[in-house]
N, C-alpha and C positions, 0 to 999 in steps of 0.2 A: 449448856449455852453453846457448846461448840457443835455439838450433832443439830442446834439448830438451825446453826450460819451455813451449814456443810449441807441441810436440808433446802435449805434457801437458797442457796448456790447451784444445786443440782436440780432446783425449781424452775431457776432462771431460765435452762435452757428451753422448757415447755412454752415459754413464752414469744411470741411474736415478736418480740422487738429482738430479744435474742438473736433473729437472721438479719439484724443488720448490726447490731452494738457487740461486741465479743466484751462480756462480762469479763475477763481475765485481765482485760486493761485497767479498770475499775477495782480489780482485786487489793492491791494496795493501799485503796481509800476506805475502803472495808475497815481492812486490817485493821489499822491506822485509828478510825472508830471503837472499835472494839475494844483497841487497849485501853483506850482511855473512857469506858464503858466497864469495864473488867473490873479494877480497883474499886469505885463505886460499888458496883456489886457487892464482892468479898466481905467490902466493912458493912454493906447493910447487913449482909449473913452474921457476920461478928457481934453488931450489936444486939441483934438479935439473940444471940447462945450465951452472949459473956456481960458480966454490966457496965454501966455507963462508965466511961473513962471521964480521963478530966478534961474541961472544953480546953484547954493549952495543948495537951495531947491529939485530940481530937481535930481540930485544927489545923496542927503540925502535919499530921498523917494526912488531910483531907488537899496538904497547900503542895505536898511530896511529892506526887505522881505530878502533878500540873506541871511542876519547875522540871520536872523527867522529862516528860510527854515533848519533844523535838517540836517546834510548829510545822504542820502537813506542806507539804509542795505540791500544787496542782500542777498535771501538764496540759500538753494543747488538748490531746484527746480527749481528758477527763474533763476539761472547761466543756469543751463542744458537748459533751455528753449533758451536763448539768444545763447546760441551755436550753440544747432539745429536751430535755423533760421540766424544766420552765415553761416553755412553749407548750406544751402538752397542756400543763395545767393550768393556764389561760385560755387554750381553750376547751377545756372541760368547764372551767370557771361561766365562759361564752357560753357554750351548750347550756347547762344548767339555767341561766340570764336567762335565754333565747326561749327556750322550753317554758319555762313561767309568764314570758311574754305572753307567747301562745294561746297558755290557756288563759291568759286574762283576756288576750284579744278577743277567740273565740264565746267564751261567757259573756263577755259586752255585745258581741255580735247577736247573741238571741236575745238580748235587751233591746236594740238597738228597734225602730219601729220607722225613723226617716230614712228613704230609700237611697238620698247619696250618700250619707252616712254608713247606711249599709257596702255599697259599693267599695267605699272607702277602704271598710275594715275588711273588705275580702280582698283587694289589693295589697293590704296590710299581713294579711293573714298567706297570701300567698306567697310575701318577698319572706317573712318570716322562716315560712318552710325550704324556701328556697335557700337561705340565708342556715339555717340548718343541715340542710345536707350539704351545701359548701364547707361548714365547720366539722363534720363528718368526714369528708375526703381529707379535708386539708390534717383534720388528725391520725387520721391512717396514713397521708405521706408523708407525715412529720417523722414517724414512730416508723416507717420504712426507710424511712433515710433519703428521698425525692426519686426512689426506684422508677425506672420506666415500666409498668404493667401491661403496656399494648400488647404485650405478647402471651396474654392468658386469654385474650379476648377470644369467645369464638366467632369464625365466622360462618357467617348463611352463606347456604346450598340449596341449589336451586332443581326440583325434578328433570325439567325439560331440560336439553339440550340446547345449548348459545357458542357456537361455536368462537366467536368474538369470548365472552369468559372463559372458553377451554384454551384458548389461546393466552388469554391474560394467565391460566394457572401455570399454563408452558413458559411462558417467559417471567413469570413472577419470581424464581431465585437468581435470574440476572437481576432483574431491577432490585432485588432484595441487597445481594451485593453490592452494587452501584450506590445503596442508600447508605450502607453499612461504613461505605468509606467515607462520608460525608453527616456522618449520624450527628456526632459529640459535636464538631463545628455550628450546623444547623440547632441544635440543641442550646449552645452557649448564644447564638445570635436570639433566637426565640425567646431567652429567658433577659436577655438584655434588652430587648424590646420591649417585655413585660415587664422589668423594675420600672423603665422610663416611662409607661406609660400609668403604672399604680403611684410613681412621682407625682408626676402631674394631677395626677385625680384628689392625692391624700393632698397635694399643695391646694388645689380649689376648694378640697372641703374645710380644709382651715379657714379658708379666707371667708367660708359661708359661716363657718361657726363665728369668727371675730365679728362678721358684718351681724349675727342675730344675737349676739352679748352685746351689741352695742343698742340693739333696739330693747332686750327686755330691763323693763323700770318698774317698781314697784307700785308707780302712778299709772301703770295700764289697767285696766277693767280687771275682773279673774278671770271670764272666757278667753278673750284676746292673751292674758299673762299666760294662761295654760294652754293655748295653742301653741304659743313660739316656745313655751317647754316644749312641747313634743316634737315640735319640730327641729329645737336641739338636739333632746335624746333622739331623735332617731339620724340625724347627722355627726351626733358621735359614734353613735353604734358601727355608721358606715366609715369613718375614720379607722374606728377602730378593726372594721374587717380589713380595709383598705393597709393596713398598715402590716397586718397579721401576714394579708396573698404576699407584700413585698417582703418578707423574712423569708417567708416558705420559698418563694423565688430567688433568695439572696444564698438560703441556703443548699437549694439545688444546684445553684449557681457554682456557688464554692464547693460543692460535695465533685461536681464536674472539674472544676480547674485543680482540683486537690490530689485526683485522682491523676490528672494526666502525666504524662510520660515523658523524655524527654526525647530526641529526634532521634539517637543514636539507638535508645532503646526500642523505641518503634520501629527500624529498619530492622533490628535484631529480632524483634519478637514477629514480625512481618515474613521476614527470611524464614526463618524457623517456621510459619504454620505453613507457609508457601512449599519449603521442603515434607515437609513431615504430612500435608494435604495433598493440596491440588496438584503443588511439584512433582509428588510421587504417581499420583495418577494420571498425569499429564507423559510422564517418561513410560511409565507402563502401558497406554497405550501409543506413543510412540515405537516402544520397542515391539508390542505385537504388529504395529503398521510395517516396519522393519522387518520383522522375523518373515511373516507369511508372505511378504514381496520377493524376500529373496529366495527362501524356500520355494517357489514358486517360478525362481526365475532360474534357480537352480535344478530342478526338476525337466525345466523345458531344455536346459543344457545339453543334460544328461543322456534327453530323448536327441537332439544332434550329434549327440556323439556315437551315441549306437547306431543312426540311423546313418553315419558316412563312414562306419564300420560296415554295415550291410547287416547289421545284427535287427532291425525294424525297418518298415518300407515306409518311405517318403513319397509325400506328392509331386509325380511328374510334374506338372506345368507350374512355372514362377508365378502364376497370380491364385492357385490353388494352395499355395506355398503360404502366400501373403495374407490371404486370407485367414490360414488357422494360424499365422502367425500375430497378426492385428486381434484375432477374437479372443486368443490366447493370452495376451496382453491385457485387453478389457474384464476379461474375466478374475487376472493376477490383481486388478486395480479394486476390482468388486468384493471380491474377499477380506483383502486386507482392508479397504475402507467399514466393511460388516464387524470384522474381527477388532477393530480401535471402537467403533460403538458397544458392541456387547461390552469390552472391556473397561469402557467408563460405568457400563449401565451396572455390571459386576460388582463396580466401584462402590456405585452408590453415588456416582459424583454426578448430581443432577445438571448443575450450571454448565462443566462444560461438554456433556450429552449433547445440552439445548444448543451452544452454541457451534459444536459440530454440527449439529441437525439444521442449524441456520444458514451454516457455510455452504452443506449441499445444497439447500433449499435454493439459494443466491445460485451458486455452480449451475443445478437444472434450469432455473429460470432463464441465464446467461445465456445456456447452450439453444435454447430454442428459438431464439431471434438468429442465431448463426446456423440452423439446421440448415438450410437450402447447401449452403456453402459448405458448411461442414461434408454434405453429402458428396457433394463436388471433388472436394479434398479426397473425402474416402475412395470414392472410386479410381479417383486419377494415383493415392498408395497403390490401390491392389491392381494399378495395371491395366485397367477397362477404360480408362479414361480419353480423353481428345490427343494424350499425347502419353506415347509408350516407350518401353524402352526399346534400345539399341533401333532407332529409329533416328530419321534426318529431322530437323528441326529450325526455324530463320528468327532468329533473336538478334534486333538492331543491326540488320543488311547481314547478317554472317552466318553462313550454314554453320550448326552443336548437333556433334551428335549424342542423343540422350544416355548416356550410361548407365546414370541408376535415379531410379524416384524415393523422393522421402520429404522428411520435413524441408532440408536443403537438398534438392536433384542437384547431381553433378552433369554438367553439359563439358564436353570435350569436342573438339577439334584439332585432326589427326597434322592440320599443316603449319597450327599455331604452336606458341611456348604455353604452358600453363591451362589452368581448369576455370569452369566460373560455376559457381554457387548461386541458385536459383532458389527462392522461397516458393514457396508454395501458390501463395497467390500471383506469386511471376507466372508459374508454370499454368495455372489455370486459363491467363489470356493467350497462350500459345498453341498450336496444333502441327503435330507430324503427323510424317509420311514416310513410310520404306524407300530406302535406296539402293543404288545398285554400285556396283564396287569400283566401276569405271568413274563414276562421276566425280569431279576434282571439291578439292575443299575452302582451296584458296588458288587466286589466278599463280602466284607465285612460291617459291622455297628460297631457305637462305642457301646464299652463294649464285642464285639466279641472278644474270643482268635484264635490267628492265628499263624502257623509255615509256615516259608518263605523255602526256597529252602538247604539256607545252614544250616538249625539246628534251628535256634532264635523260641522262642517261649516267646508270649508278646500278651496284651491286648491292644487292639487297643481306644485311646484316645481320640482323633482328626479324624477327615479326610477332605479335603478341597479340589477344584480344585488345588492347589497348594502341598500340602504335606499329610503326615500320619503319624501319633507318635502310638510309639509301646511303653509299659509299662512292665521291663521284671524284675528280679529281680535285684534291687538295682539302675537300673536306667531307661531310658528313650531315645527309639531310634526313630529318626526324617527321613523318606523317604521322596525323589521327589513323588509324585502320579505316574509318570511314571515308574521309578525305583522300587516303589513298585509294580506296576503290574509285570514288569518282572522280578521281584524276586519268582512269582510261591506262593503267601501266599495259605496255607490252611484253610479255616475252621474250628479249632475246635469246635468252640461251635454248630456245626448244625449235632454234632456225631462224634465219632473215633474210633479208631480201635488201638488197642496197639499189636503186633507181636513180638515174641521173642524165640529163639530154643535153645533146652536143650537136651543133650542125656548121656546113660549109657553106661556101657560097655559090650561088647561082649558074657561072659557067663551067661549074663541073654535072649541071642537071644530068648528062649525056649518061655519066656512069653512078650516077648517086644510087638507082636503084637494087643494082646488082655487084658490083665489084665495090663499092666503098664498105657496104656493110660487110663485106669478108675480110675485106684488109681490116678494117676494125676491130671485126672481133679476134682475129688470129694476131694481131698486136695487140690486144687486153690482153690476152688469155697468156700468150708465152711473158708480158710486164709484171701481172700479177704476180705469176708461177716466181719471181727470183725476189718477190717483197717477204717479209714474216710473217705474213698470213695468207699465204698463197696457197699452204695445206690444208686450209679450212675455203677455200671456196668450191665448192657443189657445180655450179651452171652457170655459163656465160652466155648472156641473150645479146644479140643489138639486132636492132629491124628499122626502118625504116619509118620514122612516127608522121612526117606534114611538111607538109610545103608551105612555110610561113612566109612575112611579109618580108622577109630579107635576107632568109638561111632556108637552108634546106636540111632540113633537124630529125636527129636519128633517138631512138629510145635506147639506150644500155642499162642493162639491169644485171647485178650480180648477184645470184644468190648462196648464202656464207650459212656453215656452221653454227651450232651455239656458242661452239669455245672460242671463236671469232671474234664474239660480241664484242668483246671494247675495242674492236682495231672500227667499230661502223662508221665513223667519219673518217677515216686513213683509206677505207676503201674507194670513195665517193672521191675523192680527191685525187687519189690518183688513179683512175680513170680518168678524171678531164685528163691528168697530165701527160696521160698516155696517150689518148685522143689527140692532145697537140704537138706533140713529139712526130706523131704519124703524118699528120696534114705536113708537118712540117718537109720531114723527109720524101712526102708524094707529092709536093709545089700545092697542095689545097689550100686554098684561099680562107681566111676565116672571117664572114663578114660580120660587120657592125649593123646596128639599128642605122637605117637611111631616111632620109625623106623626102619622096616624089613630087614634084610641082606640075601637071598637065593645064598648058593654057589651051584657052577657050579659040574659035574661029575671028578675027581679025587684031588678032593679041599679035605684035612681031616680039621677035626676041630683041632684047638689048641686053648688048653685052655689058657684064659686071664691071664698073671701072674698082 
């Protein structure tokens, strides 16, 4: 008995349901069987070899093992288990039904001799089969457990070439992934759509069966009585499949929520394939993109370090320099980008092959709408471009000189504080020119004094790409750098000139020409010489400038030092003072603005009262 529960056991496994039911769970209901199958046994064998006892005996012994025998505990699994093979054999029950239908139908059908009758019974005959191999599937997914099989399907392959399918096979384990995360969800909605919708159906067919129990009466004809049978039994029949797909659905249903996980475990078990898959193949071609970049970048080091030892020859000219320095580069990027492909393809890791191979794909596409300009770019790196280095350059009114090109060109100007940073597409709408060493940078330096356009007169403090402080007395004036250029400053400190006219009156015309202008100037010159800025004047001019409507007006001009510069209005000033000192001590008249009245012929004078 026992090698044949043990033969039985080890039978199970050959069996098909076997890959989804684990017989072991079920072991204990076995058991549990057996024992109280055992006893039974023994006394049949007993009565058998030894004679009949006494029926009080008999009895006793027969009532023994009962009151022993514990009542069985079923659990959840083992309930589920006995369901599913309930279900089994309802519908095996169905099949069998179904199958005898058939051949009755089919045998009526070569009876049959009226041709919509005939019709009939081949629409009959067709839902039948039809209705058979649904009770076919539905007992192979009952006995699997509601397993997804899509995935034994083969699929068709096609000779020719499609480049549109070659494409969908390249991207088919992204979207396979993509599905993968979304599977069980879609899966759980799917099959809740279909109980609601096997609801409704098996609701409507009840209400067809109540509505045709209430028509059939024994007071119908027999053909009329035996039509609305048949059209009962076969609105039972569909009940009853109706009712069978809603389990199969209910249990697929529950076989998915039963399984599912909880959120903490799914991050945990998500983590884990992440690390232990993709993660790992993800950091190992990381680290070969890594490795061969710097190895590479390390290599081209190594060749400047010999090469400014003298130990390898370099290329004379900076743009034959740039050039194998740029290709060098492109080449360092070409590699390692080769070396992270192989190293997925190595992998075996198809998804993210494809989706590298998509990133360049995007990357080249990108780069070719930018090709013109890209080009532009490249040329003006290596130096060939509209604007070179250590060249003069006018960015926003202000002479840069270019010091170096790159992604940001530094532009420098030797008169300003500070650097400016030029992007690339700054520098392509610019264009230099060579300069020569004399030509200035800026009109001014700090510590120069300077006089702007309208009067201001201030020591320059500051100057920067951005602004200019002026130091004037008692405070401190701040310009745009542009606004200070076109405000017209001048130069003090690199020389000036102080201009200023003085004239006498009329009855010294005699000697205005020649001796006033020397007494003049030799009274400036010795007034000056005893002021504190008398060391910084250069040239003392006075000439003789017009014979105006009321003076007779001399030009004096003094021309001063830079280190002068802030005495410019002390000088101007006192020259008039000196001018009037002199007229004074020589009896010179200093006239005023007059106004002539000449009358006409027969005008007399009358005198003013």
């Amino acid at each position: 008995m026992c090698e044949s529960v043990l033969d039985i056991l080890n039978g199970m496994d050959r069996l098909p349901i076997s890959r989804i039911i684990n017989y072991r769970q079920i072991l204990p209901f076995i058991t549990l069987v057996l024992l109280q199958a055992l006893p039974a046994h023994e006394s049949l064998a007993q009565d058998q070899n030894q004679p009949p006892a006494p029926a009080a005996v008999t009895e006793q012994a027969a009532a023994a093992p009962e009151a022993a025998a514990p009542a069985p505990e079923i659990s959840a699994a083992e309930q589920q288990v006995l369901q599913v093979r309930q279900q089994l054999q309802e519908i095996q029950a169905s099949l069998k039904a179904k199958r005898s239908e058939l051949r009755a139908a089919r045998r009526q059908l070569k009876q049959v001799t009226d041709e919509s009758e005939r019709v009939e019974l081949e629409q009959r005959i067709a839902q039948e089969e039809d209705e058979i191999d649904n009770l076919r599937e539905s007992f192979e997914n009952i006995a699997l457990g509601g397993l997804d099989l899509s995935v034994f399907e083969a699929e068709s392959q096609t000779e020719r070439f499609d480049w549109q399918q070659e494409l969908q096979v390249v991207l088919k384990p992204v979207f396979q992934q993509l599905r993968q995360l979304t599977e069980k969800p879609r899966q759980i909605e799917r099959l809740n759509g279909q109980i609601s919708l096997l609801t409704d159906q098996i609701r409507i067919s009840q209400r067809a069966l109540e509505n045709i129990s209430q028509l059939i009466d024994e007071a119908l004809e027999k053909d009329t009585l035996t039509r609305l049978e048949q059209v009962e039994d076969r609105w039972e029949r569909r009940l009853g499949d109706l009712q069978r797909q809603r389990e199969i659905s209910q249990l697929q249903l529950q076989t998915l929520q039963n399984s599912s996980e909880s959120i903490l475990q799914q991050i945990r078990t998500a983590v884990r394939d992440f690390v232990t898959g993709r993660g790992l193949n993800l950091a190992l071609a990381v680290a070969a993109y890594v490795l061969v970049y710097f190895l590479m970048k390390g290599l081209y080091a190594g060749y400047l370090f010999l090469a400014r030892r003298g130990l390898v020859r370099m290329a004379s000219s900076t743009t034959n320099r740039r050039i194998m320095a740029y290709s060098y580069q492109a080449l360092t990027i070409t590699l390692a980008t080769l070396v992270t492909l192989a190293a997925l393809y190595i992998r075996g890791d198809v998804l993210l092959l494809v989706i590298a191979i998509i990133i360049l794909l995007i990357i080249l596409l990108g780069l070719r709408n930018y090709l013109p300009r890209y080009l532009q770019e490249s040329k003006l790196l290596l130096n060939i471009g509209a604007v070179r280095e250590r060249e003069r350059v006018i960015y926003k009114s202000l002479p840069w000189l270019v010091r170096s090109l790159g992604m940001y060109s530094r532009l420098y100007n030797p008169a300003l504080d500070g650097l400016l940073r030029l992007p690339l597409s700054e520098m392509l709408l610019l264009v230099s020119r060579p300069y020569r060493e004399d030509e200035p940078w800026f009109p001014t330096s700090p510590g120069d004094w300077v006089m702007m356009a309208d009067g201001v007169i201030g020591q320059v403090l500051r100057q920067t790409p951005e602004i200019v402080q002026l130091k004037t007395k008692g405070t401190v004036l701040t310009y745009a750098t542009s606004n200070f250029l076109a405000g017209g400053p001048r130069n003090l400190s690199e020389g000036f000139g102080v201009s200023t006219v003085f004239g006498i009156d009329y009855k010294h015309q005699a000697i205005s020409t020649h001796l006033v202008p020397n007494i003049l100037h030799e009274a400036i010159e010795q007034g000056l010489g005893k002021t504190d800025f008398g060391k910084f004047v250069e040239n003392i001019l006075v000439e003789f400038k017009e014979a105006a409507a009321s003076s007779l007006n001399y030009q004096v001009y003094v021309t001063m030092k830079g280190e002068g510069a802030e005495f410019y209005f002390a000088v101007s000033r006192m020259v008039q003072r000196i001018c009037v000192d002199t007229c004074n001590a020589q009896g010179w008249g200093i006239p005023f603005n007059q106004l002539t009245l000449n009358a006409g012929s027969g005008f007399s004078a009358t005198p003013l009262i």
